[in-house]
C-alpha positions as CSV (number, residue, x, y, z in Angstrom):
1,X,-8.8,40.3,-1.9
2,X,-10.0,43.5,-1.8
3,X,-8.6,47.3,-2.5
4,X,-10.1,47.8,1.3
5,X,-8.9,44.8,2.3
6,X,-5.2,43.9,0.8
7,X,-5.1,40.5,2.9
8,X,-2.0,38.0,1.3
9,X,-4.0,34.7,0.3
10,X,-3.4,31.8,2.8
11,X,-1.5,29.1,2.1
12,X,-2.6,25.8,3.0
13,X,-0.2,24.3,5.3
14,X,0.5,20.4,5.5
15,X,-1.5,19.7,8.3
16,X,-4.2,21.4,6.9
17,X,-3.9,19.3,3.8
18,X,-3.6,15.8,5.9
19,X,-6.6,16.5,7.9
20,X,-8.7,17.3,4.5
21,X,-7.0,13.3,3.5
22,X,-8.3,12.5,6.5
23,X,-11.8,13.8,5.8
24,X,-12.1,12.5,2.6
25,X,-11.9,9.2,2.9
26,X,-13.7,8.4,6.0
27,X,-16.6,10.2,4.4
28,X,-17.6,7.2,2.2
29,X,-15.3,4.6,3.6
30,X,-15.5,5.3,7.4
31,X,-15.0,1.6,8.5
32,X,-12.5,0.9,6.2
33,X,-9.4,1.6,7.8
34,X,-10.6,-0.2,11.0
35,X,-12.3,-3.1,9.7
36,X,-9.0,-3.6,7.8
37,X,-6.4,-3.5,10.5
38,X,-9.0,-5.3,12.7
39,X,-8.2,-8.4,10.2
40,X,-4.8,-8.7,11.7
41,X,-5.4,-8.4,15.4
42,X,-3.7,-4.9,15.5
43,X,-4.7,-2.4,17.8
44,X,-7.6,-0.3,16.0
45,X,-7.4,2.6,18.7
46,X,-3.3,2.6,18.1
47,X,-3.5,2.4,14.1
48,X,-6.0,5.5,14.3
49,X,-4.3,7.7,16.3
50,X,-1.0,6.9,14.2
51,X,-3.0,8.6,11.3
52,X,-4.7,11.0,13.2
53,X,-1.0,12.3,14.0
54,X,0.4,11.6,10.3
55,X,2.7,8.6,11.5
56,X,2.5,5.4,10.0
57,X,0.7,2.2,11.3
58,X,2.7,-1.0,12.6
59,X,0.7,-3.7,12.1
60,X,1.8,-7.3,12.4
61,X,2.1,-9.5,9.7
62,X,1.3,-13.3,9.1
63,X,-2.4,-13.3,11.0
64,X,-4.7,-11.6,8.8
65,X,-1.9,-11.8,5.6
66,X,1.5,-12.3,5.0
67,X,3.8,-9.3,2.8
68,X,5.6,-10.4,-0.7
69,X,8.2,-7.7,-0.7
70,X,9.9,-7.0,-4.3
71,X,12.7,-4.4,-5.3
72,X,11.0,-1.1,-6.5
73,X,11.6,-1.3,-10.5
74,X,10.6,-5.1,-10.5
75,X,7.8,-4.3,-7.9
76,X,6.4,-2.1,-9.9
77,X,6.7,-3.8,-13.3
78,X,5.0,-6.4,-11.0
79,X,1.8,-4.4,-10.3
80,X,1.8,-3.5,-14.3
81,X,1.8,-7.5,-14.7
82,X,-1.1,-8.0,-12.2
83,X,-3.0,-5.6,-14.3
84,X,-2.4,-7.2,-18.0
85,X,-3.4,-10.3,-16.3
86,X,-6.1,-8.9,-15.2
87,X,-5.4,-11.0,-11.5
88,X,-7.0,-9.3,-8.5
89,X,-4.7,-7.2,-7.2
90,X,-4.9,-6.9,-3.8
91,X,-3.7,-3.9,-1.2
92,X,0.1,-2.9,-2.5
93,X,2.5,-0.6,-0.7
94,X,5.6,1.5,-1.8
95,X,8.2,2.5,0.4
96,X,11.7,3.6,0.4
97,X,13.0,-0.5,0.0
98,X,10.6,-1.1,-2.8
99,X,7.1,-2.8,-2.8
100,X,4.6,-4.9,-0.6
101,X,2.3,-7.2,-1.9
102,X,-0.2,-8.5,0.7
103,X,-1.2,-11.8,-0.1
104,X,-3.0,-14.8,2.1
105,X,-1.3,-15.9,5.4
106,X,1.0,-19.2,3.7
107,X,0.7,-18.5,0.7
108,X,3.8,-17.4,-0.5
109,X,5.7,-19.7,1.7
110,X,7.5,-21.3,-1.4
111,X,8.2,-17.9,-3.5
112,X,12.0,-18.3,-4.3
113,X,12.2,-16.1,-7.1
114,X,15.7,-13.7,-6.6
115,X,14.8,-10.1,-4.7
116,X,11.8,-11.1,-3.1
117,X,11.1,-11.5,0.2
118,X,8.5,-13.0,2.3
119,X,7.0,-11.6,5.2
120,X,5.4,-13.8,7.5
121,X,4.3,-14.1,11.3
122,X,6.2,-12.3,14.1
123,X,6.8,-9.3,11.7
124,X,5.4,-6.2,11.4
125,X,4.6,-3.7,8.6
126,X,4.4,0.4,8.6
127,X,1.4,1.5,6.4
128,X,0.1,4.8,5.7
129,X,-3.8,5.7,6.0
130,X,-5.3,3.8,3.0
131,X,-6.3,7.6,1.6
132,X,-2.4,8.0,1.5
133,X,-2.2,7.0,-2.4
134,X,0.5,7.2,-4.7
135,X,1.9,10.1,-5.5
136,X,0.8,11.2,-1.8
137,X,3.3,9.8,0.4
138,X,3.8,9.6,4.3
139,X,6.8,9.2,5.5
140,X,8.0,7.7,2.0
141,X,5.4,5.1,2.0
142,X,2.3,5.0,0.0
143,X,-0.4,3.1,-1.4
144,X,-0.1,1.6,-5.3
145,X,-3.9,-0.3,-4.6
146,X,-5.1,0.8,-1.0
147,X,-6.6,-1.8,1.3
148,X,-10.2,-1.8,0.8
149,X,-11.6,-5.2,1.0
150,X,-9.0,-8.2,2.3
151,X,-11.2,-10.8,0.5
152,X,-9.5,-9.8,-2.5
153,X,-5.9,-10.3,-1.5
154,X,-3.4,-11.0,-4.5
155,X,-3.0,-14.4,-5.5
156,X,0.7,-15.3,-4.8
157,X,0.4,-18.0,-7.7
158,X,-0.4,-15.3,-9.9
159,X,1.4,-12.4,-8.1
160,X,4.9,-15.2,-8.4
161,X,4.3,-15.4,-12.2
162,X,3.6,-11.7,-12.6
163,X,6.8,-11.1,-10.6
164,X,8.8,-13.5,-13.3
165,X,7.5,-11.7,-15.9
166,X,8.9,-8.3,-14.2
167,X,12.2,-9.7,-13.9
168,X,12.3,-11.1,-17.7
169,X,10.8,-7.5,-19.0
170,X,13.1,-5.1,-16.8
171,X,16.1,-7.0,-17.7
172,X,15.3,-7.6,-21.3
173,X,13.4,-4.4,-21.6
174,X,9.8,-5.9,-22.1
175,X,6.6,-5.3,-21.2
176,X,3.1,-6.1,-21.5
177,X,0.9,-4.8,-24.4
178,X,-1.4,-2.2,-22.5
């Protein structure tokens, strides 16, 4: 600004700041979103043009991977786990219902530990573009650990003991040493 030329800075409006999200990751990652949901025998044109009009993906679960889906707090706590543990920790969503662990297609077909639920084929999942990473949400989901490369799902051997471990630290007030 200028004393010849008083213009009122701009403010960047939302769309302005999804489509610089947008830019940024396909930048270095450009196949990654598409390489991703091709895994699970989505539609790749659909799932882009979703993003490309900030709305979320549905992709179907139980071909490419199957969703562990925990209670916020304990989901959370989870991911913490994961980390202490040092396990590879696959792609992990929040939403508004609490968290999503994607893990191997049958894997988790035994996990009977309370709050959790299992995902599996016929069902479908709404993700955000993989850039959408917490704290950045669309439409109240985000990314904990986006989707980069599905050969390193989460184990749901160690993801059910990391989840045990939530549930004994949030109700006894626990956690791992960082």
């Amino acid at each position: 600004m200028t004393p010849e030329n008083p213009q009122k800075p701009r403010r960047t409006t939302d769309e302005h700041v999804r489509r610089a999200r947008l830019s940024d990751a396909s930048t270095h990652e450009v196949f990654l979103p598409v390489s991703w949901v091709r895994v699970c025998q989505a539609g790749v044109r659909d799932a882009l043009t979703a993003w490309e009009d900030g709305r979320l993906a549905e992709l179907p679960v139980g071909v490419g991977w199957d969703v562990v889906r925990l209670p916020r707090t304990e989901g959370w706590e989870t991911v913490r786990q994961l980390r202490c543990m040092r396990a590879v920790l696959g792609p992990v969503l929040h939403a508004r219902y609490g968290v999503d662990v994607l893990v191997p297609t049958g894997s988790a077909a035994v996990f009977d530990l309370p709050g959790a639920a299992v995902l599996g084929a016929g069902e479908t999942v709404e993700v955000p573009h993989p850039s959408v990473i917490a704290p950045h949400t669309c439409h109240a989901r985000s990314w904990i650990v986006p989707p980069r490369d599905l050969r390193g799902l989460t184990d749901s051997a160690d993801l059910y003991g990391a989840y045990a471990a939530a549930l004994a630290s949030v109700r006894g007030g626990r956690r791992c040493p960082r």
